[in-house]
N, C-alpha and C positions, 0 to 999 in steps of 0.2 A: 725449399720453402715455396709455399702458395700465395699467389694473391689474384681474387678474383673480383673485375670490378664490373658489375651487373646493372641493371635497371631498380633492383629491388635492394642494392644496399651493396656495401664494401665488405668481404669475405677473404682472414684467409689465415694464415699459420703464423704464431707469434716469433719474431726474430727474424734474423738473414741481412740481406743485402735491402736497403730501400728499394719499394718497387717489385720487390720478389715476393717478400712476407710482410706482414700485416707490424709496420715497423712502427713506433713512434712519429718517426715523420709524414708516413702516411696515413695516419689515422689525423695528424694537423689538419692534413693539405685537402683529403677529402670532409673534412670537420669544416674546414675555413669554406670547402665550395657550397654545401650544402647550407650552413648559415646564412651566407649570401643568398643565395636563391631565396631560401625562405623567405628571408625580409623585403626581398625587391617585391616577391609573389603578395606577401600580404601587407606589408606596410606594420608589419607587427616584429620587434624586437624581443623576443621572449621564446625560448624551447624549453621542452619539456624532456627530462632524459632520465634515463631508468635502466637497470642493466641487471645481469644473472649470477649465480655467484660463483661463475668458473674464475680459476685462482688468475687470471691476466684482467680482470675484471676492475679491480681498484685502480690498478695501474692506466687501464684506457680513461676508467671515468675521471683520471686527473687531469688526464691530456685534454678531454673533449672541453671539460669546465674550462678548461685553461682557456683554450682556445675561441671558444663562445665569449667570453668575455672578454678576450682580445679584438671580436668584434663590436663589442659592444651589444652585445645582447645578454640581455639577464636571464637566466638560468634556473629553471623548477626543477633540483634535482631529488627525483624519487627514492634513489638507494637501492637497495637491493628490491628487485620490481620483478613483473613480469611482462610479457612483450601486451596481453589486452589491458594490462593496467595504463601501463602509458598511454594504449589506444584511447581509453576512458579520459583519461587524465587532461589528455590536447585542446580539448572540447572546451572541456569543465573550466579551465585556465588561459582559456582563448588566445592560445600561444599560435606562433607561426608553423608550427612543426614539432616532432618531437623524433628523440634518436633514442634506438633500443639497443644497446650492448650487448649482443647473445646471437652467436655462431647456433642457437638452437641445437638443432640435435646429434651436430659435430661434435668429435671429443674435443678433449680438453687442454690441447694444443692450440684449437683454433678458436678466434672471435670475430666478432662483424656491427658494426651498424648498421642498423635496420633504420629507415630513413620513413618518416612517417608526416603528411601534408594538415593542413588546419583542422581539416578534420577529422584527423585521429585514425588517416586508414594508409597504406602505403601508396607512396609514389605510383604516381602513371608510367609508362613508356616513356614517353616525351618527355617529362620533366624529371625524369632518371637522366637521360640522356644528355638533358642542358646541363644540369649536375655535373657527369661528368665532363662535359666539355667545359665549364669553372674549371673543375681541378688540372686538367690537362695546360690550359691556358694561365694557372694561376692569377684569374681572375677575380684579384679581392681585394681590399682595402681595410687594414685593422686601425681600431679607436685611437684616439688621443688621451692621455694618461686623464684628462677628466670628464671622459666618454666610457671607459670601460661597465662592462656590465656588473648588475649585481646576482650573488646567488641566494638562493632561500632553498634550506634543505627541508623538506614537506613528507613525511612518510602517515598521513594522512591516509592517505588513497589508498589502504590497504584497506579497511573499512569503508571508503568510501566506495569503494568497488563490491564489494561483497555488499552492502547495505542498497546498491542497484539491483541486484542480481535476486537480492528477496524479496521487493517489492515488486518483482516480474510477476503479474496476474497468475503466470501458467507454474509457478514453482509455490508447490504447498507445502510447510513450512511443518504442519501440522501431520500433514499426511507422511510425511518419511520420519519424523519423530516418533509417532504413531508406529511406524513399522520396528523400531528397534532394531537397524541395522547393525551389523559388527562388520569394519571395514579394515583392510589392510592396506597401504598407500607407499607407492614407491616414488619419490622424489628427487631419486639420483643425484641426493645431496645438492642441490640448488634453492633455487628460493620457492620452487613448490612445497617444499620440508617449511616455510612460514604461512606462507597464504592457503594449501591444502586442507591443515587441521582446523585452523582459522574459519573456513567457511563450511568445514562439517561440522564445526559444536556450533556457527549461528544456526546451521539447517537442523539443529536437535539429534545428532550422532554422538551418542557417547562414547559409545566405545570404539575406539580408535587405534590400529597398530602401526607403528610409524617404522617403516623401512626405510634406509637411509636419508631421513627427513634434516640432517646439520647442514645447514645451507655454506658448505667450504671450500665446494667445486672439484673436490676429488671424487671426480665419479666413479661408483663402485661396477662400472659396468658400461660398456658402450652405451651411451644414453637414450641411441635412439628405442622409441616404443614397440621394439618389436617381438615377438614370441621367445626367439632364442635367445634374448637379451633378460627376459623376464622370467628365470626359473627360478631365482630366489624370492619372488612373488607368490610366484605359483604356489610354493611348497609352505610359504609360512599362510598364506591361506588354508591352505590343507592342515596346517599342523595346528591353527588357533580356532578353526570351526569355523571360519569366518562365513559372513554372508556374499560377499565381493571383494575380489580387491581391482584397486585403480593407479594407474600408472601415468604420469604426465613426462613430457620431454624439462630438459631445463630452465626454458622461457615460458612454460605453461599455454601450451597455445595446441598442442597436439595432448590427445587424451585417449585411453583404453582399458579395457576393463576383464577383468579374471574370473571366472564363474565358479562357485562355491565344491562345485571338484578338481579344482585346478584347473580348467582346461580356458582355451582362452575365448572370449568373446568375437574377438576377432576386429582391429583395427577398423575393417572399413566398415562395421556394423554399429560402432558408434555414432555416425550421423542417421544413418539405416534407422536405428531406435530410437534419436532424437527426433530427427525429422517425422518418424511415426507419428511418435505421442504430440508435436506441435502440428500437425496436420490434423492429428482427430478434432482440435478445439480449436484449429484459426484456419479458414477456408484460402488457398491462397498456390502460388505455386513451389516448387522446391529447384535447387541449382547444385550440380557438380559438376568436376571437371570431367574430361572425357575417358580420364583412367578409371574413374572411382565404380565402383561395383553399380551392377543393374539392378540390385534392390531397391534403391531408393527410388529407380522411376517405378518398381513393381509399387510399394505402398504409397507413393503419389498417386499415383492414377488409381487406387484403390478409394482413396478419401477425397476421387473428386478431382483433383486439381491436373495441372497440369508438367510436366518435368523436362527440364533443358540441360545441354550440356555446355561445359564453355573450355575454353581453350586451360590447358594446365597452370598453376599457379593461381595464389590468391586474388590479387589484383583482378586478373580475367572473370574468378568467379564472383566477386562483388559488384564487377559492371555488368554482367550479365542477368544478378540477381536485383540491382535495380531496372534493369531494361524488362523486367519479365513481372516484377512485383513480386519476388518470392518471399515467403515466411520462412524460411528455411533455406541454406543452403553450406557450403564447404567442399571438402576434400576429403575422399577414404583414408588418407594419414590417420582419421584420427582425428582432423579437423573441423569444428566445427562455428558456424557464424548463423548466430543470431540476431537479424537487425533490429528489432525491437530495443535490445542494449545497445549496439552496435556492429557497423562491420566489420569484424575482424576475428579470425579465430579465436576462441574463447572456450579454454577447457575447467573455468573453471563456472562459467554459465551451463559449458555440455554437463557439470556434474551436479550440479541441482535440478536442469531439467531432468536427467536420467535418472537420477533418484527418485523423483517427484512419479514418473511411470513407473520404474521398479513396483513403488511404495503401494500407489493406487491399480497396478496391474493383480497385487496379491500371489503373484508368483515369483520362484528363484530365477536367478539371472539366466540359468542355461533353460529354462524352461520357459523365458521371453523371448530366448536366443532361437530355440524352436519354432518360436512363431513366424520367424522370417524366412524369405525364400533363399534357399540354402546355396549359393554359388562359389566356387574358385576360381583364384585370380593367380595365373601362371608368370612370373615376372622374369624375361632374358633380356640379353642383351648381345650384338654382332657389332663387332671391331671391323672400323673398315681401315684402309689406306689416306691417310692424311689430304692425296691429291682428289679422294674418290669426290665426283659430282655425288651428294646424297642427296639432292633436290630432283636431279633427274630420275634417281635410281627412285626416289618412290613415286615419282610420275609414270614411268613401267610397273609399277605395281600396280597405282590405281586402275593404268589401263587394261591389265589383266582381271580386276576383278570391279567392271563399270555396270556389272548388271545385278552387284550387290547393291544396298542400303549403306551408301558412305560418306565421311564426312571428310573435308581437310579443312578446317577452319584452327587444326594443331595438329599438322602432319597426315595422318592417314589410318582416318579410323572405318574398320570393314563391319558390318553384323552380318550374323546369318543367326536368321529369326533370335531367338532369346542369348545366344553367344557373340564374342566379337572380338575384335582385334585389335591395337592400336599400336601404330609405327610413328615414333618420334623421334627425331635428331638432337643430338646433345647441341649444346653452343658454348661448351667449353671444351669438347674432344672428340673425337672421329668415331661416333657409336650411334647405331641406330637401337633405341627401347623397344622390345617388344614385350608388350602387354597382351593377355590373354585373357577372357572370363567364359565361361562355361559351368553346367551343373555338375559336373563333376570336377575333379583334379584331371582324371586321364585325359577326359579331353581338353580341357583347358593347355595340357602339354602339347598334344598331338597338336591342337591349331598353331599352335607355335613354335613346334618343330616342320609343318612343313611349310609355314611361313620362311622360316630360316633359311629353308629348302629353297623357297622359290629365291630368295633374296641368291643365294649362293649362284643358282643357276642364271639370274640375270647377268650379275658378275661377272660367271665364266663365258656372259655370250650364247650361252644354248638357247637363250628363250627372247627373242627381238620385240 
């Protein structure tokens, strides 16, 4: 069994031993530290909680109520939700925090708490960190039997989410009804399969094909959004004539899209086209992280503005994309954050903006996909030895290649002119990431086979 306890939330396989897997008890104990924290942080008694609808899912959201209210904090439980609903939701209900129940795009073994601050976006560093140092220290105090909290179940914010996302200036309402899409949607049986169709017939999409949309948590297929995972997409797009189909993870926060020959759009091209089309009408700058394709800075700097990169993970790219003023920013997952609603991935704002281009571009989706600058992204990875120094070993790397264009502000990322590299260290196992982009595939390999090369040759000593 697994249990992973991070800065961004408690992760990990249901059952086993406490402390191993994502037991009962430790879904309390990190429940009770995070409660705490919240309420010292804002003086406010009240979260906000919402969760996906893998089948361990009712059973965590009993615990957490439970729990919450054994603090003495009363409880907006959303129900079957999605991870930017809660985001919206924190806000709106001026609650101290809000907790998302969804392992995301883990199977269906696994769950997590996603642990989310007053303002509806995730934890810092540091205040992950105090986090877990509550649970470690079981630092808490529960209510007196006439202190407990109260709950108010609210599935409201299904609409009220959706009823944001179409008064957004830049999503034309008019213009994608106008186009008469036909869409196919895969929602890996989660609560994408309610809020998906939901916000295609407000946007005026009639016609709708719903693949595994029964929100019951048996995922008909490893969840995550990735090509190989999405051929029964593919194919009922082919087989219904469709115009696109569209693919969300289980917590609805990652998003991707199928182009009307089956073939696939391409994960990291979803913010690539977002970020287009909100560029061409709000002058501003755009943020990814430092894996995420070199498109986005191509059509950044094409409309003017200006593009930054930030260290991996969400959190990093929202502080980044306040420090810079961006109108735009995310993660080539698939992720997308538009501050205008809010910060946090939102794939169901990426699918009204990207309809709203679709709709107004007057072309098919593979023939918007053309329009962009065409790159591959090579993904490996090198197993080291549990004792290896990997801080040092990519400090010989940098030093090898110090009269490239490089950054280490998240490991060790190399360019050469339009291609580039990035060398990141796990912090849960002994691996260093090697990410690759180039215009083609071959070379997108080649740089990252002889990256490997040089890694190897450090190793063995050949290269001082």
């Amino acid at each position: 069994m697994t249990l992973i306890k991070s800065i961004s939330g408690i992760r990990g396989t249901i059952g086993g031993a406490a402390g191993e897997g994502l037991t009962p008890l430790d879904i309390v104990k990190f429940t009770s530290a995070f409660g705490s924290w919240a309420v010292k942080r804002s003086g406010i008694k009240k979260i906000v909680l919402g969760r996906d609808a893998r089948i361990s899912g009712q059973m965590a959201n009993n615990l957490v109520l439970g729990t919450l209210q054994g603090l003495g904090i009363d409880v907006v439980d959303l129900g079957l939700s999605t991870t930017p609903t809660v985001e919206v939701a924190v806000p709106d209900e001026q609650a101290a925090g809000g907790i998302i129940l969804t392992a995301s795009h883990n199977p269906k073994e696994w769950n997590a708490l996603k642990l989310l601050n007053a303002k509806g976006e995730f934890i810092s560093d540091a205040d992950g960190k105090e986090v877990l140092e509550i649970a470690e220290a079981s630092d808490f105090i529960y209510a007196g039997v006439d202190s407990l909290g109260k709950v108010t179940a609210d599935d409201s914010y299904l609409q009220k989410h959706i009823d944001k996302i179409l008064a957004l200036p830049l999503v034309d309402i008019e213009a994608i009804a106008k186009a008469g899409f036909s869409i196919v949607i895969d929602c890996v049986n989660s609560t994408g399969g309610i809020f998906v169709p939901a916000l295609l017939k407000a946007l005026g999409v009639d016609t709708i094909h719903e693949l595994y949309c029964e929100p019951n948590g048996h995922f008909p297929h490893n969840p995550e959004p990735l090509p190989e995972n999405l051929v029964a997409l593919s194919q009922e797009v082919l087989k219904t004539k469709a115009d696109l189909g569209i693919a969300v993870d289980p917590d609805v926060d990652r998003l991707c899209f199928v182009c009307e020959d089956g073939s696939m759009f391409g994960e990291e091209y979803t913010l690539v086209a977002v970020g287009d089309y909100v560029l061409q009408h709000t002058k501003g700058n755009a943020v990814s992280n430092l894996s995420s394709t070199r498109a986005l800075r191509d059509v950044t700097e094409q409309a003017g503005g200006e593009y930054h990169a930030a260290a991996v993970g969400e959190v990093n790219v929202v502080n980044k994309m306040k420090e810079v003023g961006a109108v735009i920013g995310g993660e080539g997952n698939g992720g997308v954050i538009y501050p205008e609603l809010h910060y946090g991935r939102d794939a169901l704002a990426g699918i009204a903006l990207f309809l709203t281009h679709l709709a107004k571009s007057g072309k098919s989706i593979s023939a918007l996909r053309s329009t962009y600058p065409n790159y591959h992204i090579s993904k490996n990875k090198i197993t080291l030895t549990p004792e290896m120094d990997i801080d040092g070993l990519l400090l010989k790397i940098r030093e090898q290649y110090m009269h490239q264009p490089h950054s280490t502000i998240d490991g060790l990322k190399i360019e050469f002119g339009k291609a580039w590299l990035h060398l990141r260290k796990s912090n849960t196992e002994p691996i260093i990431r090697i990410y690759s982009e180039a215009a083609d595939a071959q070379q997108a390999d080649r740089l990252a086979l002889e990256m490997i090369g040089t890694v190897n040759n450090i190793i063995a000593g050949q290269v001082l």
